[in-house]
BAKOL-393105 format. One record per residue (C-alpha): x, y, z; residue number from 1. Coordinates in pm, 1 decimal, padded with zeros to 6 digits, m for minus. Last residue first. Layout:
BEGIN
REC          X          Y          Z   resi
REC          X          Y          Z    NUM
...
This chain:
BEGIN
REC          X          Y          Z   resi
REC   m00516.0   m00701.5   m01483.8    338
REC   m00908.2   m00774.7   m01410.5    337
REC   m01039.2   m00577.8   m01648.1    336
REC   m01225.1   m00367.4   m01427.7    335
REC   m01095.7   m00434.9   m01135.4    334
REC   m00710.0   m00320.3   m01268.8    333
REC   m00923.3    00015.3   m01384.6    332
REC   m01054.5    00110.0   m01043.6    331
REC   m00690.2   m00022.1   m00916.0    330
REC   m00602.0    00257.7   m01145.5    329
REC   m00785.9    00543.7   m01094.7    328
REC   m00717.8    00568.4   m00747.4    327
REC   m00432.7    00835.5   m00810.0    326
REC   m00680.1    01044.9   m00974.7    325
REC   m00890.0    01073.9   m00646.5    324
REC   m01269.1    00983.1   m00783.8    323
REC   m01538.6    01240.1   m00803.9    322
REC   m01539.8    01195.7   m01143.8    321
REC   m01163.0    01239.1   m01174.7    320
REC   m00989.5    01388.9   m00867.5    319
REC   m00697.5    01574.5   m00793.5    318
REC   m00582.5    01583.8   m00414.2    317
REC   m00719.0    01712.0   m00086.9    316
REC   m00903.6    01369.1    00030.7    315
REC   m00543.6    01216.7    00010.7    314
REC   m00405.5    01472.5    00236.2    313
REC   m00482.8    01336.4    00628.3    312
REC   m00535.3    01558.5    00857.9    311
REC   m00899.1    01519.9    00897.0    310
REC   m00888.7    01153.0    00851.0    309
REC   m00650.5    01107.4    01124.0    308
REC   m00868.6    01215.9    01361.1    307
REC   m01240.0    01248.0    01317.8    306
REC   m01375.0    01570.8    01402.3    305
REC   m01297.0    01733.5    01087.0    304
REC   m01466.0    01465.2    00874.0    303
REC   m01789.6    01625.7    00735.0    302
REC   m01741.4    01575.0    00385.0    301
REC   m02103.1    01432.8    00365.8    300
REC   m01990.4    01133.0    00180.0    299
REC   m01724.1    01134.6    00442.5    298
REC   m01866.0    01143.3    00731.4    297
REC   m02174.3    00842.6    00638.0    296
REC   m01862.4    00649.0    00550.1    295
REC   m01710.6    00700.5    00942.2    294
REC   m02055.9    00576.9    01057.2    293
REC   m02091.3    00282.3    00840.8    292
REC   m01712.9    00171.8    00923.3    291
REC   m01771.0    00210.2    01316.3    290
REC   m02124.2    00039.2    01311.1    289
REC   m01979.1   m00259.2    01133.5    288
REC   m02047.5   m00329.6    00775.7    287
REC   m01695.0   m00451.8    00665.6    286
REC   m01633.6   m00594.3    01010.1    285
REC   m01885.2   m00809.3    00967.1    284
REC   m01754.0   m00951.3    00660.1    283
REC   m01395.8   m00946.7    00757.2    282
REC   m01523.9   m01245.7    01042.9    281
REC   m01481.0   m01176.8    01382.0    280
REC   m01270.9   m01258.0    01680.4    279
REC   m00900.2   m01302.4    01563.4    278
REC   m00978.0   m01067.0    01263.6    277
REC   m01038.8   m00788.7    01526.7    276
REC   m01256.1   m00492.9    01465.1    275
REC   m01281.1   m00096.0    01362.3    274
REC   m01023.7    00038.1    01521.4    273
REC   m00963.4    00403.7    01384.4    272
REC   m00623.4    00542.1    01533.2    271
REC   m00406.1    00311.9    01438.4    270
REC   m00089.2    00484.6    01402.5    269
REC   m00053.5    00435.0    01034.4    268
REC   m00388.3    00540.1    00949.1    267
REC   m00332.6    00595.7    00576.7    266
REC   m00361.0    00188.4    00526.7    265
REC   m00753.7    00231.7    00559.0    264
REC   m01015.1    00189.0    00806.9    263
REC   m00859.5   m00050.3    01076.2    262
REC   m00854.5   m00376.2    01113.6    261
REC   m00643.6   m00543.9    01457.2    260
REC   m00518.6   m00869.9    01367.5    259
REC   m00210.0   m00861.0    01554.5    258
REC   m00000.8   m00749.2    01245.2    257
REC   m00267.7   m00513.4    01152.6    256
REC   m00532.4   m00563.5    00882.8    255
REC   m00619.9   m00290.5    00596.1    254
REC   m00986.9   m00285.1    00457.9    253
REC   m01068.5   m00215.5    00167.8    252
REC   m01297.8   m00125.5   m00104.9    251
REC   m01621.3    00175.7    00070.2    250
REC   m01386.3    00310.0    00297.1    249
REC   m01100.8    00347.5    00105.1    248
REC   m01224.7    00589.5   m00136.0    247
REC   m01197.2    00925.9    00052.0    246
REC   m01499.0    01177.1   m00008.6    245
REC   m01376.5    01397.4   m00230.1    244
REC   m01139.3    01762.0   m00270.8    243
REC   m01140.5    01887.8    00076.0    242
REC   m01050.3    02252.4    00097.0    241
REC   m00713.4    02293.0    00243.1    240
REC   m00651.3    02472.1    00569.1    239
REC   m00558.1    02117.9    00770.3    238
REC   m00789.0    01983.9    01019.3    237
REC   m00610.3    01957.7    01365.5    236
REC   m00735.3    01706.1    01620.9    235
REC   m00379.2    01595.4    01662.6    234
REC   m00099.2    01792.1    01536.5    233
REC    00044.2    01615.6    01241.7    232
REC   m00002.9    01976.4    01037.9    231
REC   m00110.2    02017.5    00661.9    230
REC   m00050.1    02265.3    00390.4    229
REC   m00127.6    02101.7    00082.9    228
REC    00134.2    02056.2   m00226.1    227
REC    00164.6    01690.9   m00186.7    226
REC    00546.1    01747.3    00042.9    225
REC    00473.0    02040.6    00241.4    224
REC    00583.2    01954.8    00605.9    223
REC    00497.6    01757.2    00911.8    222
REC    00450.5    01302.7    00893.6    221
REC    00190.8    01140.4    01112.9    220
REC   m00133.0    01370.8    00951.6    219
REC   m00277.7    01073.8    00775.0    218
REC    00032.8    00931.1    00679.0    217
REC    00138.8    01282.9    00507.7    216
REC    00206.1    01165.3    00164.7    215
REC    00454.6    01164.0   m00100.3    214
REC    00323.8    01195.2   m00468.0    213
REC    00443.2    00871.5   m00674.1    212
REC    00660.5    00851.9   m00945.4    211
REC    00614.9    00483.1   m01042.9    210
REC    00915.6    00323.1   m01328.1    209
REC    00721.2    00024.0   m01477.5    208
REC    00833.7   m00334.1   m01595.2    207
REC    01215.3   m00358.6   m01499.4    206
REC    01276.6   m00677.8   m01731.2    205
REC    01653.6   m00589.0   m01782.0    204
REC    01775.8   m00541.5   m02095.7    203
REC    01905.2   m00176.3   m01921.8    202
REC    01883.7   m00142.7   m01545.0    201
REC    02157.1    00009.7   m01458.0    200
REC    02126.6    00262.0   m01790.5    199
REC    01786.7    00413.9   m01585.3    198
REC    02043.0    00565.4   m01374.7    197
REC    02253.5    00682.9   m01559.6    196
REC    01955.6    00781.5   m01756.3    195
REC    01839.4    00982.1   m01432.3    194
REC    02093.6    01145.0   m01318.0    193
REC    02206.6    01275.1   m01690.9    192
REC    01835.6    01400.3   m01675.4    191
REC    01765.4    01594.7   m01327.1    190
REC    01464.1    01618.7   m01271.3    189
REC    01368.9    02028.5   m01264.2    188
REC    01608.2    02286.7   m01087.0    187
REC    01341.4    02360.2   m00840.9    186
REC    01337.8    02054.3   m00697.2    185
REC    01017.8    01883.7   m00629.4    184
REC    00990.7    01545.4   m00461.6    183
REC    00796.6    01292.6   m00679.6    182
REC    00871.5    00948.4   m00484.2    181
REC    01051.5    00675.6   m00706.2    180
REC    00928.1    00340.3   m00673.6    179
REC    01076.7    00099.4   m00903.2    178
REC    00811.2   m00183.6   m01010.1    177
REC    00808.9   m00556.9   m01131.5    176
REC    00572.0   m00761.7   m01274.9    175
REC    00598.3   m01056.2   m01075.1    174
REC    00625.0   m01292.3   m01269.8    173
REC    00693.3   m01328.7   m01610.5    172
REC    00936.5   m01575.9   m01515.5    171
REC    01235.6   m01667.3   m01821.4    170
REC    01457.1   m01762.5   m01547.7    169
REC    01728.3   m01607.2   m01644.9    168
REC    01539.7   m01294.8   m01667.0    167
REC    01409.0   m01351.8   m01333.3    166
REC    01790.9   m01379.1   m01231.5    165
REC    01831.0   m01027.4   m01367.0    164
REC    01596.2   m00868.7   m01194.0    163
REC    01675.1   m00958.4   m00887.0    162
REC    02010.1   m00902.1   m00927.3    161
REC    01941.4   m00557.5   m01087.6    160
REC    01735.9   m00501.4   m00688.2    159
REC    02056.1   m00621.1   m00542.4    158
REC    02296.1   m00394.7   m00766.8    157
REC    02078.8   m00056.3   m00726.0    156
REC    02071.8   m00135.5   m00349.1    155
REC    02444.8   m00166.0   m00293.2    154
REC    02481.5    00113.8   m00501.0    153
REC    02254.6    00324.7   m00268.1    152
REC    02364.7    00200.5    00022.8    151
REC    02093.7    00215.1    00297.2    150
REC    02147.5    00334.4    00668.4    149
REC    01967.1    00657.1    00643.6    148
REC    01688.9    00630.7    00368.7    147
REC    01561.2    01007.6    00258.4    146
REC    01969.6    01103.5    00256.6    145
REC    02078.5    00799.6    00099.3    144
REC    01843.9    00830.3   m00160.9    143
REC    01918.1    01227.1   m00175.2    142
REC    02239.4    01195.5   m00261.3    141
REC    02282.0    00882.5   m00480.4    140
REC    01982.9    00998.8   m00698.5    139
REC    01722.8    00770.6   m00827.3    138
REC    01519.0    00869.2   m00517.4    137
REC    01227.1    00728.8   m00291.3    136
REC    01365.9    00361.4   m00373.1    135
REC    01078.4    00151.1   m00277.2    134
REC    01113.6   m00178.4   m00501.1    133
REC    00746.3   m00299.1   m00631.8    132
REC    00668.7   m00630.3   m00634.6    131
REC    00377.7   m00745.6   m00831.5    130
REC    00252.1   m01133.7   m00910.3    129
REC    00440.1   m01317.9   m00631.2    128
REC    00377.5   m01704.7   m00749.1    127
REC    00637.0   m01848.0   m00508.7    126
REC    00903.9   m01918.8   m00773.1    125
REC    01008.4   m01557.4   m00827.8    124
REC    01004.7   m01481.2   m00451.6    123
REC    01249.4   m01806.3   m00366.5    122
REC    01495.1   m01741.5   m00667.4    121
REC    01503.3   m01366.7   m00532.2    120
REC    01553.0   m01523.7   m00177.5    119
REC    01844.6   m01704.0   m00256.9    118
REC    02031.6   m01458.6   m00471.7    117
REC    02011.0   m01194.2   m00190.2    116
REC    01749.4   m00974.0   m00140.2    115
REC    01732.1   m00776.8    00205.1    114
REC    01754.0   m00414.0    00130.4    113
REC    01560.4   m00436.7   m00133.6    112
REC    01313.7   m00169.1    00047.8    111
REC    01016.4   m00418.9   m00031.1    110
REC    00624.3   m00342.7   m00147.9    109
REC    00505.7   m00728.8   m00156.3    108
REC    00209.8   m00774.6   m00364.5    107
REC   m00028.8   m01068.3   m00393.2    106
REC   m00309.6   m01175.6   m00693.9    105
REC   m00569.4   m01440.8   m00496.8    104
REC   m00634.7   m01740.0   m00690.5    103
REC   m00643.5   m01939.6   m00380.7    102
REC   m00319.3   m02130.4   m00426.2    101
REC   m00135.5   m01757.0   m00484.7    100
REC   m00265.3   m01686.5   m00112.4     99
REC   m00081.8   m02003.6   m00018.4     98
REC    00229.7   m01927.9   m00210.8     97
REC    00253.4   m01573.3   m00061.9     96
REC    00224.6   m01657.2    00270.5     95
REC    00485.1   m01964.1    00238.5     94
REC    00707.2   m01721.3    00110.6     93
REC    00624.5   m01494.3    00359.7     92
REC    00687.3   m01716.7    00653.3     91
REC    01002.2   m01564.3    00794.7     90
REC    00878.4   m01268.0    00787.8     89
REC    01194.9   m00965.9    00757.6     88
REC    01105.1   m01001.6    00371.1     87
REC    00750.7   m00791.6    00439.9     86
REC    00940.2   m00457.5    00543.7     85
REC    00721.3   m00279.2    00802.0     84
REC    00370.7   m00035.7    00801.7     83
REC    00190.0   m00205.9    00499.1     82
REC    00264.8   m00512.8    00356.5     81
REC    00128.4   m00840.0    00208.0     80
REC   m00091.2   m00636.9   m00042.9     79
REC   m00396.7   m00837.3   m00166.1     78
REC   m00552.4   m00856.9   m00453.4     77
REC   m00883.1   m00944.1   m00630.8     76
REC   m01036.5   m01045.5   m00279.6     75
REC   m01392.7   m01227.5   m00299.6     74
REC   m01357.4   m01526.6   m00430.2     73
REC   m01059.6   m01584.4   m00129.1     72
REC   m01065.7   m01391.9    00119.7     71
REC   m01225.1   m01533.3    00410.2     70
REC   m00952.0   m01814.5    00312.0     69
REC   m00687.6   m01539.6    00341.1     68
REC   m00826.1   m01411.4    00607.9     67
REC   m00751.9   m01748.6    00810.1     66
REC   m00452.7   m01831.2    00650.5     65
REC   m00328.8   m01522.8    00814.6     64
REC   m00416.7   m01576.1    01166.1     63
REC   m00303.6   m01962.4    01166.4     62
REC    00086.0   m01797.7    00985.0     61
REC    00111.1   m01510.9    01319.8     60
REC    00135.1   m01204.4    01203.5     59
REC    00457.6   m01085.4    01300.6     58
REC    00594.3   m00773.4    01550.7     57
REC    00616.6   m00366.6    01650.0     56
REC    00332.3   m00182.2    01754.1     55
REC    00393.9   m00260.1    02141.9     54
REC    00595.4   m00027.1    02226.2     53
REC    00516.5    00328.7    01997.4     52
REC    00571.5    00345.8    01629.6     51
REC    00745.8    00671.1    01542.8     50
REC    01023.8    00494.7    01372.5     49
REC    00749.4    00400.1    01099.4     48
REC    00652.4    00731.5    01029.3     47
REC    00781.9    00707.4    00644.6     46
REC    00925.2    00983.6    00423.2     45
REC    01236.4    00976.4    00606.3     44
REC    01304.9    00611.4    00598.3     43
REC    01412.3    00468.2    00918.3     42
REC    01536.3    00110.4    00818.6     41
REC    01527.0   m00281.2    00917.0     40
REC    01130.5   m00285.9    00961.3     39
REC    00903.6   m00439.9    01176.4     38
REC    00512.7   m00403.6    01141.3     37
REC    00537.3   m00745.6    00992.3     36
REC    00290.3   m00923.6    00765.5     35
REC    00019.0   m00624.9    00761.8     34
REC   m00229.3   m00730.0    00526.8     33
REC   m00345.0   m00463.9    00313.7     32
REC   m00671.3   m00604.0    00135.6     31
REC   m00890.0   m00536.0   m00151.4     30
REC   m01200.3   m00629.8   m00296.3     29
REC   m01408.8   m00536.2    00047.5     28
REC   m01702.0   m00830.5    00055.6     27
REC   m02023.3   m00689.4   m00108.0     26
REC   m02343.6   m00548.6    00034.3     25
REC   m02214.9   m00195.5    00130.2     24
REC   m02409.8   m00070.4    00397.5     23
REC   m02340.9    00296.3    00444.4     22
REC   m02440.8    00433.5    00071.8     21
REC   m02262.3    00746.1   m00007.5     20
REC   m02416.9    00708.7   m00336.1     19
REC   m02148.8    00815.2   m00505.4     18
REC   m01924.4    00557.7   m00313.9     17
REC   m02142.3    00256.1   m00366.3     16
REC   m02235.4    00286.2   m00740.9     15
REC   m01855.9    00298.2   m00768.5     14
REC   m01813.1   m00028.5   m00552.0     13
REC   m02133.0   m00176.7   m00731.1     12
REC   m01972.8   m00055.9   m01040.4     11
REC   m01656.1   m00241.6   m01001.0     10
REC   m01784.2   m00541.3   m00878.3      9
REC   m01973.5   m00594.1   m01193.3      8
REC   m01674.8   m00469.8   m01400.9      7
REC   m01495.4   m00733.5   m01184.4      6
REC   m01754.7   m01018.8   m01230.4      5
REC   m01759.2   m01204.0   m00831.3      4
REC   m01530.5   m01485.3   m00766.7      3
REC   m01682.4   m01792.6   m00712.7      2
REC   m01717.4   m01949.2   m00378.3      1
């Protein structure tokens, strides 16, 4: 199957989402593909700790090959995480390489924890196009603190070993990301911090620093931390005014370990089944009752009843024609097909 024009997919998705439209007559562009749910830390800005018995374990290799070949044509990217850490697989080289095969564009979102010189060589030759390295904090302190278990130098020198050996290798793949979360501080960034540690990484092919806006996993996580006042109590809406309609489900699609699909990667417990890739096709789950439903709810902004999206923050945050701001660019990575 050939893959669909991405400014033509773009504007049927965009189309789509205005319109509040509750069929959507395309295959969802993007993926999260749950590889593990497991993960080797408790990070503080992540509710993974709070998964229940049960929620923990590997998608099995038959399960993923077959969304990946559902996929392929139709997916411009998939992300080969989502609630764990993707290197504790011990197929996700091969998953990588086979959805690289199909002309699919893969990202692994990784702690670091685990690279060694062994499995950087392995993730550079696999045809990984974007890794990003989740480090929350580019200050000893707080990194440590936000992470418990992690060593912070220990970290910095794995993830410069990374990069370094792609140097070597004269790869220009993956493109390659440091994820640092935006947490305020009322003494402003802190600058000899920060080009000490920017100076770790120097002639090093570090493609883009990310400050990203912490979340509230769909109401899993308490506290203040995107400038909205929300509560994990269940059921409970939070105070804020509700900026958009959320995105998600009118693009994606986000699969569990076990093949459960849910609506979006924001429900981290689960909450919103809306199939099973072991029993039907992504397709069908796409336009299922559940998804049309929940999109007809959101268009109308009338989501307070339906738990997690009602406490979740990213339908309280900046937009741009209509559009959360954040989203902007996977909008513009479909466009021109970067």
């Amino acid at each position: 199957m050939s893959k669909k024009p991405p400014i033509f997919t773009f504007f049927k998705i965009y189309g789509s989402y205005r319109q509040g439209k509750e069929i959507c007559d395309y295959f969802p562009v993007k993926l999260w593909v749950e590889t593990t749910s497991r993960c080797n830390l408790s990070c503080v800005l992540c509710p993974n700790s709070k998964l229940g018995p049960g929620q923990n374990g590997d998608m099995d290799y038959g399960l993923y090959t077959k969304i990946i070949d559902q996929a392929q044509g139709n997916v411009s990217e998939i992300n080969l995480f989502h609630r764990g850490e993707p290197l504790l697989h011990s197929r996700i080289i091969e998953m990588i390489n086979y959805a690289s095969q199909k002309n699919i564009r893969t990202r692994i979102h990784t702690n670091a924890t685990l690279l060694n010189n062994q499995v950087n060589e392995r993730i550079i030759k696999s045809g990984l196009d974007f890794i990003t390295f989740s480090l929350d904090s580019y200050i000893e302190e707080e990194y440590e603190s936000l992470k418990p278990g992690a060593d912070f130098d220990e970290v910095l020198q794995k993830i410069a070993g990374f990069l370094s050996l792609k140097k070597e290798m004269k790869s220009k793949k993956p493109f390659c990301t440091m994820q640092i979360m935006n947490i305020s501080r009322k003494d402003g960034p802190n600058k000899k911090q920060l080009k000490d540690f920017l100076d770790r990484f120097s002639g090093l092919p570090l493609d883009r620093i990310a400050r990203r806006t912490p979340h509230n996993w769909g109401g899993m996580l308490k506290g203040n931390i995107s400038n909205a006042d929300f509560t994990s109590n269940e059921g409970s809406a939070l105070q804020a005014k509700i900026t958009s309609a959320c995105t998600f489900p009118w693009y994606s699609l986000t699969v569990f370990f076990d093949g459960k699909v849910y609506l979006c990667p924001q429900d981290f417990g689960g909450r919103i089944l809306v199939g099973d890739a072991n029993k039907e096709s992504l397709a069908a789950i796409f336009n299922s009752e559940e998804i049309k439903n929940i999109r007809k709810k959101h268009s109308k902004k009338d989501i307070l009843d339906l738990w997690p999206c009602n406490s979740c923050d990213r339908v309280r945050r900046n937009t741009v024609a209509k559009v959360p701001s954040e989203y902007l660019g996977f909008f513009s990575r479909s466009i021109f097909n970067k």
